[in-house]
N, C-alpha and C positions, 0 to 999 in steps of 0.2 A: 708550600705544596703539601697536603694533606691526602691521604690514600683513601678510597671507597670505603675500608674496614675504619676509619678514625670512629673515636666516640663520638656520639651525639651531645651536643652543649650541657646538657642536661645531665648524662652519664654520671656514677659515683666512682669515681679512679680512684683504687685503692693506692696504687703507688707510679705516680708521674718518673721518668726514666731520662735527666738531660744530658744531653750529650752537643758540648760545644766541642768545632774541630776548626782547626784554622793549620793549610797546608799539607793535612793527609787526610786519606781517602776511611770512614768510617765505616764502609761497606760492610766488613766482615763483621766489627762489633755489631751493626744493625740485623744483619742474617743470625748473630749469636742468640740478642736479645729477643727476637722474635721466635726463636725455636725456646727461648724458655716461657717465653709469653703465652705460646699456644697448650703447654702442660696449665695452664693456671684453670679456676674459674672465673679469679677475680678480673675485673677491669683494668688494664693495664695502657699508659700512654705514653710513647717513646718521641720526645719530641728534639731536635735535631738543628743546630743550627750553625752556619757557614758564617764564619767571620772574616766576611769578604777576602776567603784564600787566592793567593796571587796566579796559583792555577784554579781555572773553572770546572776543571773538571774532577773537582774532588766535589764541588756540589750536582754535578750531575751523577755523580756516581751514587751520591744519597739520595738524590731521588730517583734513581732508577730501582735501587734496593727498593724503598718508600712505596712505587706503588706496584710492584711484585709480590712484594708482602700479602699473602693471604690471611687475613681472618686478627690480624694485629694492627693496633690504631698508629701510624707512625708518621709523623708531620716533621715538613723539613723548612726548616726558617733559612733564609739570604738574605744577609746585612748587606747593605749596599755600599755602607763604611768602614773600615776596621772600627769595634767598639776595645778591644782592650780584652786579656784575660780576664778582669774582675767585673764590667760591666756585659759582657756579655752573657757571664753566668747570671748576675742578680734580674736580668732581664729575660731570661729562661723559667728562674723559679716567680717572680710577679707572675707572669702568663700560667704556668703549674696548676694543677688542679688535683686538690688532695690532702691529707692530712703532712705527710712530709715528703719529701723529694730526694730524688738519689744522682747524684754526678757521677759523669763515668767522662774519662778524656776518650775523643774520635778515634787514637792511637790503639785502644789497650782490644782485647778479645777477651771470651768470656766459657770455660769447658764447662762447668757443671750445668747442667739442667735445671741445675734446683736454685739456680742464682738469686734470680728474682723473689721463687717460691721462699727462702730462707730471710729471705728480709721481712716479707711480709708476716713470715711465723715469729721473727723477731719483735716487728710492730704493735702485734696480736699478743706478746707474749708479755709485755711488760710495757712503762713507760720510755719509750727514748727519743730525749732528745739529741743527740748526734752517733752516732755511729762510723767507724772505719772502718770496712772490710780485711783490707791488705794486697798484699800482691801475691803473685806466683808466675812462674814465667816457664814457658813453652821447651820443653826438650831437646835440644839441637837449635835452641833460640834463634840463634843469628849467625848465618856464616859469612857476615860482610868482617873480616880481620880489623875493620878502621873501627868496629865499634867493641874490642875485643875491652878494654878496659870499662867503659859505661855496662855493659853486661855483666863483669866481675863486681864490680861496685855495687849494684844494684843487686844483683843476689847476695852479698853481704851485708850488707845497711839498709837495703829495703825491705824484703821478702821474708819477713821473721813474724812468727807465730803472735796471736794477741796476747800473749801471757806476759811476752818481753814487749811488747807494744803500749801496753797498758803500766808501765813503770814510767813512761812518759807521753801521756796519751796525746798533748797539745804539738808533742813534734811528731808524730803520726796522723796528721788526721790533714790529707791532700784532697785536693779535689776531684781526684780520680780513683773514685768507688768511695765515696763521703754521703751517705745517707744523713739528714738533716731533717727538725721536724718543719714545716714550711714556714710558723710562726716564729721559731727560732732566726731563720736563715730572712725575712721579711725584717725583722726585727735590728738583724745583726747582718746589710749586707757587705760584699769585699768590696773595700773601696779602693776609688778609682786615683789615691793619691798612687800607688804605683805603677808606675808603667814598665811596659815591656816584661822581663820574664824575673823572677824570683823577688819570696818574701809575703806575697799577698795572702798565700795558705797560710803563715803561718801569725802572721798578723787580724786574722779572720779567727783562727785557732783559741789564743792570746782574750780575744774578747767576747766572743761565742760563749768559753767555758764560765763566762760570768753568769752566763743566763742557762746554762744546761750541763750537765759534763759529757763529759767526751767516752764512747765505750768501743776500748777496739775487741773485735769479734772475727772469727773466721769466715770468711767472707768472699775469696779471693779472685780479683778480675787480674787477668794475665798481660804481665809490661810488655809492651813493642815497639815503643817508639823511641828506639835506641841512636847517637849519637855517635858521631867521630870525636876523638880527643880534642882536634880543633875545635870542631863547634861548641863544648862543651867549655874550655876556654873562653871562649868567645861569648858564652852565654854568664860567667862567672865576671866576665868583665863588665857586662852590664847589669849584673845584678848592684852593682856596688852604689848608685844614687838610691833603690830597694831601701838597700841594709841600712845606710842612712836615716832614710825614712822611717824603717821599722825600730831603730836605736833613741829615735829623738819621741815617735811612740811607746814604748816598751822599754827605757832602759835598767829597770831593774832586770827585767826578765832577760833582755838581750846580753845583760853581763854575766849571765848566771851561764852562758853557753859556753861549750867547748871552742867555738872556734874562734867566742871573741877572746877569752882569756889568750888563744892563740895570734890573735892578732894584736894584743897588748903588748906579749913577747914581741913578737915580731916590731914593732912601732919601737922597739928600746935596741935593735940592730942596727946596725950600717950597712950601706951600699944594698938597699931594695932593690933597685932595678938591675944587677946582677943578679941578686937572688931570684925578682921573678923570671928571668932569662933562662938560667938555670934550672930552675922548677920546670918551666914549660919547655924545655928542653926534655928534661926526664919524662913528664906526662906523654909528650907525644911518640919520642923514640922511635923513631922511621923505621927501624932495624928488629925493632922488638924482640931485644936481647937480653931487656933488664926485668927482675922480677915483677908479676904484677902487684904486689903488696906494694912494691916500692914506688911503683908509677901511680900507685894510689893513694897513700903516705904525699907525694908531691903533690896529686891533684889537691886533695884537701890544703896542703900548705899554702898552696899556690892564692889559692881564697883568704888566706888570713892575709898576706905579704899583702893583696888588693884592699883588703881594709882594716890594713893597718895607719893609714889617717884620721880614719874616725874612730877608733883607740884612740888614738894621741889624743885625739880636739877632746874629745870624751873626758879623757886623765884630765886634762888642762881644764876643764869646765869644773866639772865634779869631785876631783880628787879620785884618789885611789881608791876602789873598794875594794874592801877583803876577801 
Protein backbone atom coordinates (compact mmCIF):
# COMPACT_ATOMS: atom_id res chain seq x y z
CA UNK A 1 0.00 0.00 0.00
CA UNK A 2 1.72 3.16 -0.98
CA UNK A 3 0.01 6.75 -0.18
CA UNK A 4 -0.99 9.54 -2.93
CA UNK A 5 2.11 11.69 -1.37
CA UNK A 6 4.83 8.34 -2.18
CA UNK A 7 7.86 9.44 -4.38
CA UNK A 8 7.89 9.12 -7.75
CA UNK A 9 10.19 6.04 -9.04
CA UNK A 10 12.44 8.48 -10.29
CA UNK A 11 12.61 10.75 -7.00
CA UNK A 12 16.35 11.31 -5.19
CA UNK A 13 15.48 10.02 -1.39
CA UNK A 14 17.91 11.58 0.57
CA UNK A 15 17.27 9.07 3.56
CA UNK A 16 14.98 5.73 3.08
CA UNK A 17 13.22 5.30 6.94
CA UNK A 18 12.53 1.13 7.55
CA UNK A 19 10.48 0.16 9.85
CA UNK A 20 9.75 -3.70 10.17
CA UNK A 21 6.92 -4.54 12.89
CA UNK A 22 5.64 -7.99 13.57
CA UNK A 23 2.87 -7.92 16.49
CA UNK A 24 2.56 -4.26 17.40
CA UNK A 25 0.86 -1.67 16.07
CA UNK A 26 3.62 1.20 14.36
CA UNK A 27 1.08 3.82 14.21
CA UNK A 28 2.43 6.33 16.54
CA UNK A 29 6.04 5.93 15.25
CA UNK A 30 4.51 6.56 11.56
CA UNK A 31 2.56 9.81 12.76
CA UNK A 32 6.17 10.66 14.61
CA UNK A 33 8.22 10.26 11.45
CA UNK A 34 5.99 11.96 9.37
CA UNK A 35 5.61 15.15 11.42
CA UNK A 36 9.56 15.19 11.18
CA UNK A 37 9.28 14.40 7.50
CA UNK A 38 7.21 17.37 6.75
CA UNK A 39 9.93 20.15 8.60
CA UNK A 40 12.49 18.76 5.90
CA UNK A 41 13.10 19.91 2.21
CA UNK A 42 14.71 16.75 1.47
CA UNK A 43 12.97 13.78 0.06
CA UNK A 44 12.22 11.45 2.62
CA UNK A 45 10.66 7.54 2.30
CA UNK A 46 9.09 5.82 5.19
CA UNK A 47 8.69 2.30 4.09
CA UNK A 48 6.89 -0.16 6.43
CA UNK A 49 6.41 -3.64 6.54
CA UNK A 50 4.09 -6.27 8.33
CA UNK A 51 5.79 -9.50 8.97
CA UNK A 52 2.73 -11.33 8.64
CA UNK A 53 1.53 -10.28 12.66
CA UNK A 54 -0.70 -12.84 14.08
CA UNK A 55 -3.23 -9.92 14.57
CA UNK A 56 -4.32 -8.21 11.32
CA UNK A 57 -4.88 -5.39 12.59
CA UNK A 58 -1.69 -3.96 13.35
CA UNK A 59 -1.31 -3.89 9.37
CA UNK A 60 -4.40 -2.10 9.01
CA UNK A 61 -3.56 0.27 11.40
CA UNK A 62 -0.30 1.11 9.21
CA UNK A 63 -2.02 1.61 6.49
CA UNK A 64 -4.59 3.62 7.79
CA UNK A 65 -1.64 6.03 9.26
CA UNK A 66 -0.03 5.40 5.50
CA UNK A 67 -2.73 6.93 3.64
CA UNK A 68 -3.77 9.85 6.16
CA UNK A 69 -0.52 11.01 5.97
CA UNK A 70 -0.36 14.22 4.09
CA UNK A 71 2.45 15.39 2.04
CA UNK A 72 4.98 12.26 3.28
CA UNK A 73 5.91 9.25 1.05
CA UNK A 74 4.96 6.38 3.27
CA UNK A 75 4.47 2.65 1.84
CA UNK A 76 3.24 -0.23 3.72
CA UNK A 77 4.70 -3.74 2.84
CA UNK A 78 2.34 -7.39 3.98
CA UNK A 79 4.30 -10.39 3.92
CA UNK A 80 2.07 -13.03 3.49
CA UNK A 81 4.71 -15.36 5.40
CA UNK A 82 6.68 -14.79 8.46
CA UNK A 83 10.09 -13.93 6.83
CA UNK A 84 12.16 -13.82 10.25
CA UNK A 85 13.90 -10.67 12.00
CA UNK A 86 16.95 -10.85 9.83
CA UNK A 87 15.29 -11.34 6.43
CA UNK A 88 12.83 -9.13 6.59
CA UNK A 89 15.04 -6.34 7.23
CA UNK A 90 17.78 -7.24 4.39
CA UNK A 91 14.56 -7.29 2.18
CA UNK A 92 13.45 -3.63 3.23
CA UNK A 93 16.82 -2.17 2.50
CA UNK A 94 17.27 -4.25 -1.21
CA UNK A 95 13.98 -2.29 -2.19
CA UNK A 96 15.56 1.17 -0.25
CA UNK A 97 16.40 3.89 -2.33
CA UNK A 98 19.23 6.16 -1.30
CA UNK A 99 22.53 6.46 -0.27
CA UNK A 100 22.10 4.80 3.36
CA UNK A 101 19.01 3.62 5.23
CA UNK A 102 17.94 3.97 8.88
CA UNK A 103 15.97 0.96 11.04
CA UNK A 104 13.84 1.96 13.57
CA UNK A 105 11.58 -1.28 15.31
CA UNK A 106 7.40 -0.69 14.81
CA UNK A 107 7.56 -0.57 18.80
CA UNK A 108 9.76 2.63 19.54
CA UNK A 109 8.29 6.62 19.13
CA UNK A 110 10.18 9.21 18.13
CA UNK A 111 9.92 13.36 20.42
CA UNK A 112 12.53 15.39 18.68
CA UNK A 113 11.58 17.07 15.50
CA UNK A 114 14.89 17.26 14.41
CA UNK A 115 15.15 13.32 14.13
CA UNK A 116 15.23 12.73 10.71
CA UNK A 117 16.77 16.38 10.09
CA UNK A 118 19.88 15.31 12.49
CA UNK A 119 20.74 12.31 10.40
CA UNK A 120 20.78 13.83 7.43
CA UNK A 121 23.08 16.83 8.74
CA UNK A 122 25.11 13.71 10.02
CA UNK A 123 25.30 12.18 6.37
CA UNK A 124 26.10 15.66 4.97
CA UNK A 125 28.60 16.12 7.54
CA UNK A 126 31.16 13.55 7.11
CA UNK A 127 31.50 10.09 5.95
CA UNK A 128 29.48 7.27 7.60
CA UNK A 129 29.21 4.35 7.39
CA UNK A 130 27.01 2.89 10.35
CA UNK A 131 25.77 4.90 12.92
CA UNK A 132 23.59 4.28 16.25
CA UNK A 133 21.48 6.66 17.54
CA UNK A 134 20.50 5.29 21.16
CA UNK A 135 17.60 5.22 23.07
CA UNK A 136 15.59 7.35 25.53
CA UNK A 137 12.42 6.53 26.94
CA UNK A 138 9.24 8.37 27.80
CA UNK A 139 8.44 9.91 31.33
CA UNK A 140 5.92 7.87 33.40
CA UNK A 141 7.07 5.02 30.57
CA UNK A 142 5.02 2.42 31.52
CA UNK A 143 2.42 1.77 34.28
CA UNK A 144 1.87 -2.02 33.41
CA UNK A 145 3.77 -3.16 37.11
CA UNK A 146 4.50 -6.77 35.10
CA UNK A 147 6.92 -4.69 32.99
CA UNK A 148 8.52 -2.79 36.04
CA UNK A 149 11.91 -4.70 35.90
CA UNK A 150 12.49 -4.62 31.53
CA UNK A 151 11.90 -0.63 32.12
CA UNK A 152 14.60 -0.71 35.09
CA UNK A 153 17.05 -2.60 32.97
CA UNK A 154 16.64 -0.80 29.95
CA UNK A 155 17.17 2.65 31.50
CA UNK A 156 20.32 1.36 32.87
CA UNK A 157 22.13 -0.75 30.27
CA UNK A 158 20.52 0.73 27.38
CA UNK A 159 19.81 4.46 27.37
CA UNK A 160 23.34 5.85 27.88
CA UNK A 161 24.97 8.77 26.24
CA UNK A 162 27.30 7.89 22.88
CA UNK A 163 30.35 8.78 24.69
CA UNK A 164 30.01 5.52 26.89
CA UNK A 165 28.36 3.80 23.78
CA UNK A 166 31.38 4.35 21.85
CA UNK A 167 33.78 2.45 24.23
CA UNK A 168 32.09 -0.56 22.82
CA UNK A 169 30.46 0.49 19.72
CA UNK A 170 29.80 -3.27 18.20
CA UNK A 171 27.51 -4.08 21.43
CA UNK A 172 25.55 -0.88 20.81
CA UNK A 173 24.60 -0.85 17.41
CA UNK A 174 20.59 -2.72 17.31
CA UNK A 175 18.57 -2.48 14.80
CA UNK A 176 16.41 -0.09 16.22
CA UNK A 177 17.61 3.47 15.27
CA UNK A 178 20.76 1.87 13.22
CA UNK A 179 21.41 4.24 10.42
CA UNK A 180 23.67 2.14 7.75
CA UNK A 181 25.14 3.32 4.47
CA UNK A 182 22.99 1.03 1.97
CA UNK A 183 26.32 -0.35 0.30
CA UNK A 184 27.40 -1.37 3.50
CA UNK A 185 24.24 -3.13 4.76
CA UNK A 186 23.77 -4.77 0.80
CA UNK A 187 27.06 -5.89 1.19
CA UNK A 188 26.90 -7.24 4.86
CA UNK A 189 23.28 -8.45 5.17
CA UNK A 190 21.69 -10.16 8.80
CA UNK A 191 21.58 -13.60 8.17
CA UNK A 192 19.05 -15.83 8.23
CA UNK A 193 21.09 -18.61 10.07
CA UNK A 194 19.22 -17.18 13.24
CA UNK A 195 16.08 -17.63 14.10
CA UNK A 196 13.60 -16.41 16.34
CA UNK A 197 14.66 -13.49 18.73
CA UNK A 198 18.44 -12.69 19.93
CA UNK A 199 21.96 -12.45 18.68
CA UNK A 200 21.36 -11.43 14.98
CA UNK A 201 22.39 -7.54 15.75
CA UNK A 202 25.13 -8.46 17.09
CA UNK A 203 26.47 -10.96 14.77
CA UNK A 204 25.57 -8.32 11.85
CA UNK A 205 27.58 -5.73 14.26
CA UNK A 206 30.71 -8.26 14.55
CA UNK A 207 31.02 -8.29 10.56
CA UNK A 208 29.64 -4.86 9.43
CA UNK A 209 32.70 -3.29 11.53
CA UNK A 210 35.00 -5.03 8.95
CA UNK A 211 33.88 -3.02 6.24
CA UNK A 212 32.82 0.54 8.06
CA UNK A 213 32.97 1.43 11.84
CA UNK A 214 30.54 1.75 13.95
CA UNK A 215 29.78 5.67 15.30
CA UNK A 216 27.41 5.99 18.24
CA UNK A 217 25.96 9.56 18.15
CA UNK A 218 22.93 11.24 19.84
CA UNK A 219 20.37 10.28 18.18
CA UNK A 220 17.60 9.12 20.24
CA UNK A 221 14.28 7.10 19.13
CA UNK A 222 12.25 6.40 22.46
CA UNK A 223 11.88 2.39 23.88
CA UNK A 224 8.28 1.01 24.32
CA UNK A 225 7.98 -2.11 23.56
CA UNK A 226 8.49 -3.36 27.05
CA UNK A 227 8.05 -6.98 28.39
CA UNK A 228 6.79 -9.09 31.46
CA UNK A 229 9.66 -10.80 33.43
CA UNK A 230 7.92 -13.92 31.90
CA UNK A 231 8.19 -13.10 28.47
CA UNK A 232 11.59 -11.90 28.88
CA UNK A 233 12.49 -15.42 30.36
CA UNK A 234 10.97 -17.01 27.76
CA UNK A 235 12.57 -14.87 25.11
CA UNK A 236 16.23 -15.74 26.90
CA UNK A 237 15.27 -19.35 26.61
CA UNK A 238 15.27 -19.11 23.05
CA UNK A 239 17.78 -17.14 22.49
CA UNK A 240 20.14 -19.91 23.42
CA UNK A 241 20.51 -22.20 19.73
CA UNK A 242 21.23 -17.74 18.72
CA UNK A 243 24.22 -17.93 21.11
CA UNK A 244 25.26 -20.94 19.71
CA UNK A 245 25.29 -19.95 16.40
CA UNK A 246 26.83 -16.63 17.08
CA UNK A 247 29.94 -18.66 19.42
CA UNK A 248 30.70 -21.25 16.54
CA UNK A 249 30.68 -17.66 14.38
CA UNK A 250 32.64 -15.30 16.46
CA UNK A 251 34.25 -17.17 19.16
CA UNK A 252 37.10 -15.07 19.80
CA UNK A 253 34.80 -12.20 20.21
CA UNK A 254 32.11 -14.28 22.04
CA UNK A 255 34.67 -15.14 24.81
CA UNK A 256 35.93 -11.91 25.27
CA UNK A 257 32.13 -11.07 26.77
CA UNK A 258 30.91 -10.73 30.17
CA UNK A 259 28.24 -12.99 30.13
CA UNK A 260 30.24 -15.77 28.54
CA UNK A 261 33.08 -15.66 31.06
CA UNK A 262 29.89 -15.94 33.26
CA UNK A 263 28.52 -18.77 31.85
CA UNK A 264 32.04 -20.44 31.96
CA UNK A 265 31.59 -19.98 35.83
CA UNK A 266 28.65 -21.18 35.84
CA UNK A 267 29.34 -24.65 33.47
CA UNK A 268 32.01 -25.35 36.52
CA UNK A 269 28.83 -25.34 39.33
CA UNK A 270 26.33 -28.06 40.41
CA UNK A 271 22.97 -28.56 40.28
CA UNK A 272 21.77 -25.91 37.23
CA UNK A 273 18.53 -26.64 37.28
CA UNK A 274 18.13 -25.62 40.87
CA UNK A 275 19.98 -22.73 40.22
CA UNK A 276 17.91 -21.80 37.04
CA UNK A 277 14.76 -22.39 39.30
CA UNK A 278 15.85 -20.12 41.63
CA UNK A 279 16.97 -17.46 39.37
CA UNK A 280 13.72 -17.40 37.81
CA UNK A 281 12.22 -17.42 40.89
CA UNK A 282 13.81 -14.13 41.94
CA UNK A 283 13.37 -12.39 38.25
CA UNK A 284 9.82 -12.85 38.45
CA UNK A 285 8.89 -12.29 42.22
CA UNK A 286 4.97 -12.09 42.09
CA UNK A 287 5.10 -10.06 45.30
CA UNK A 288 7.72 -7.65 44.27
CA UNK A 289 9.36 -7.31 47.48
CA UNK A 290 13.04 -7.96 46.38
CA UNK A 291 15.24 -5.20 45.25
CA UNK A 292 15.37 -4.31 41.76
CA UNK A 293 19.07 -4.56 41.25
CA UNK A 294 18.72 -7.80 42.54
CA UNK A 295 16.04 -9.14 40.26
CA UNK A 296 18.26 -7.90 37.66
CA UNK A 297 21.62 -9.32 38.86
CA UNK A 298 19.25 -12.70 38.39
CA UNK A 299 17.83 -11.87 35.23
CA UNK A 300 21.36 -11.57 33.65
CA UNK A 301 22.46 -14.78 35.61
CA UNK A 302 19.73 -16.44 34.61
CA UNK A 303 21.32 -16.08 30.80
CA UNK A 304 24.53 -17.51 31.72
CA UNK A 305 23.11 -20.73 33.80
CA UNK A 306 21.14 -21.21 30.01
CA UNK A 307 24.50 -21.23 28.29
CA UNK A 308 26.39 -22.67 30.32
CA UNK A 309 26.56 -25.78 27.87
CA UNK A 310 28.04 -24.16 25.20
CA UNK A 311 30.93 -22.86 27.74
CA UNK A 312 31.54 -26.27 28.57
CA UNK A 313 31.49 -27.85 24.74
CA UNK A 314 33.42 -24.62 24.07
CA UNK A 315 36.34 -25.39 27.09
CA UNK A 316 36.28 -29.08 25.85
CA UNK A 317 36.84 -28.10 22.20
CA UNK A 318 39.36 -25.29 22.47
CA UNK A 319 40.75 -25.17 25.80
CA UNK A 320 40.63 -22.54 28.12
CA UNK A 321 41.33 -19.16 27.21
CA UNK A 322 42.68 -16.55 29.31
Amino acid sequence: VRNPAAAAPDAQIVLPVLVPFYGSDPSELLRDLARCAATLDDAVEIVCADDASPDPLFGAAAIAVAEAVDGTAVTVLLAGRNRGRSRIRNLLAEQARGGHVLFLDGDMSVERETFLADYIALIRSRPVGIAFGGFDMELGVDDDPSHDLHVWSSRRDHCLPAVDRQRDPAKYAYTSNLLVRRDVMLACPFSDAFRGWGWEDVDWAIRAMKLAPIVQVDNPAVHRGFSSAEVLLRKYRESVANFEVLYGRHPGEVERLPLFRAARLAARLPFPRAMLRLLEATVIDRFRILPMRLRDMSLKLYRAWLYRDIAARAGTRGGETA
